[in-house]
C-alpha positions as CSV (number, residue, x, y, z in Angstrom):
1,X,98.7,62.3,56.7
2,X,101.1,64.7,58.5
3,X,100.1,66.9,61.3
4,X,102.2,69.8,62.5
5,X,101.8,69.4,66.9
6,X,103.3,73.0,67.7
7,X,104.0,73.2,70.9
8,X,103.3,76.8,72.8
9,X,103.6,77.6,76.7
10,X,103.9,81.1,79.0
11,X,107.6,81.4,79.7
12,X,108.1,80.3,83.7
13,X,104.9,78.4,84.0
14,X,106.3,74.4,84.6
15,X,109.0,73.1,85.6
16,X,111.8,75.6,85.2
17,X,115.4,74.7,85.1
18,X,117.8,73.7,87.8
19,X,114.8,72.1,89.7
20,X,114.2,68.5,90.4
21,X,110.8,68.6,88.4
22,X,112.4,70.0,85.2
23,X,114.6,66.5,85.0
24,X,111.5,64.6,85.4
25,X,110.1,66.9,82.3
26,X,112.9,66.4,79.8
27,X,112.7,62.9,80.6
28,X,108.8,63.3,79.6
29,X,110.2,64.6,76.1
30,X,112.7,61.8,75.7
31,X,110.1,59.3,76.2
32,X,107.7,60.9,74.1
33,X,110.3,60.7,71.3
34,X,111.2,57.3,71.8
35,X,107.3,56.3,71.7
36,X,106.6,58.4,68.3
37,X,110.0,57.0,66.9
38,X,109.2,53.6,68.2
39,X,105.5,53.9,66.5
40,X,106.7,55.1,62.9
41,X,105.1,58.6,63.4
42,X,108.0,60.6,64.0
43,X,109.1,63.0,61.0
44,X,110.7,65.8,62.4
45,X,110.7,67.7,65.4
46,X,112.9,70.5,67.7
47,X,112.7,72.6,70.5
48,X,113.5,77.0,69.8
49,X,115.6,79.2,71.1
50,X,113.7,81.5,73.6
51,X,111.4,83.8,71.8
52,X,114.2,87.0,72.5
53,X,116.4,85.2,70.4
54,X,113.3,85.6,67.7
55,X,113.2,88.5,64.3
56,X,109.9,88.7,62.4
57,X,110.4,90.0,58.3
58,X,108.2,91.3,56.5
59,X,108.8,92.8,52.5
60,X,107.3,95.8,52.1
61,X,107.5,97.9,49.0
62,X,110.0,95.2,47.9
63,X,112.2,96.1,50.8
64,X,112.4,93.0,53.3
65,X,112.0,95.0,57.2
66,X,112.9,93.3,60.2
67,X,111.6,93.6,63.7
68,X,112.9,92.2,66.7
69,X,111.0,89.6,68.7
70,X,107.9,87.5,67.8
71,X,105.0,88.4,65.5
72,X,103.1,88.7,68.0
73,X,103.1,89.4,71.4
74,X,101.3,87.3,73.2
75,X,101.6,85.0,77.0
76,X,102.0,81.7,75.3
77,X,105.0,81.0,73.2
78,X,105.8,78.8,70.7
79,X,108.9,76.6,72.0
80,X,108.9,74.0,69.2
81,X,107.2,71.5,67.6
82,X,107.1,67.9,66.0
83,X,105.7,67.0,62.5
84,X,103.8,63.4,62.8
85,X,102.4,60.8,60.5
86,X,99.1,59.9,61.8
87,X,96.4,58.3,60.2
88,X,93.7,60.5,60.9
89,X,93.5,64.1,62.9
90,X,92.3,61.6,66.4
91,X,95.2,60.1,66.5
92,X,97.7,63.1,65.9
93,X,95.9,64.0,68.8
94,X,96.3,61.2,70.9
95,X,100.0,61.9,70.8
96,X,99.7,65.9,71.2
97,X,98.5,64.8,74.4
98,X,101.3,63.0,75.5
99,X,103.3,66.1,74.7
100,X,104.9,67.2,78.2
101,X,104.2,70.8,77.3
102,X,100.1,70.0,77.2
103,X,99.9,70.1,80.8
104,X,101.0,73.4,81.6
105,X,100.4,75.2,78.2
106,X,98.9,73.7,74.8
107,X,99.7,71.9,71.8
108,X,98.3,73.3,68.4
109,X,97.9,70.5,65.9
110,X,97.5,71.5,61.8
111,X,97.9,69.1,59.2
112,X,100.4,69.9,56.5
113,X,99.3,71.1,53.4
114,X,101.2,68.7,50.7
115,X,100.9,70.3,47.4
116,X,101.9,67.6,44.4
């Protein structure tokens, strides 16, 4: 089954970039790719531009209406995600964890919805 692990954090909160720690981060991310690649689970996965770069639609009336910024306003962001093939919701969960971003914000994991 797949699981969605979206990947949300406060912007500033962790390593930030230009310090040592941040290297030491992105290296966490590397790893964690190479292990979920390694393990057959990977499917897809990116990072996303920072959440000012974002535009919410919505139709209305028939007429599509944009908005700058997120849906929502809220502390924690969503920065990316990766789509897994786990066999059950425990171990999609065992690798959410080894997420880098799961230790200073959270990781969200959904299954996907496959319609035949």
């Amino acid at each position: 089954m797949q699981y969605m692990c979206l990947i949300y954090s406060t912007e500033g909160v962790g390593p930030q970039p230009g310090t040592p720690e941040f290297g030491a981060f992105m290296q966490g991310y590397a790893d964690f790719g190479q292990t979920v690649q390694k393990a057959g689970k990977f499917v897809a996965g990116d990072a996303l531009q920072p959440v000012s770069t974002a535009t919410s639609v919505a139709v209305r009336d028939g007429k599509a209406e944009t908005t700058d910024g997120p849906f929502a306003e809220t502390k924690e962001q969503l920065g990316g995600y990766y789509i897994l093939d786990c066999e059950d919701l425990d171990e999609a969960i065992k690798y959410a964890a080894m997420i880098p971003s799961a230790a200073h914000g959270r990781v969200e994991v959904r299954p996907v919805m496959i319609f035949d």
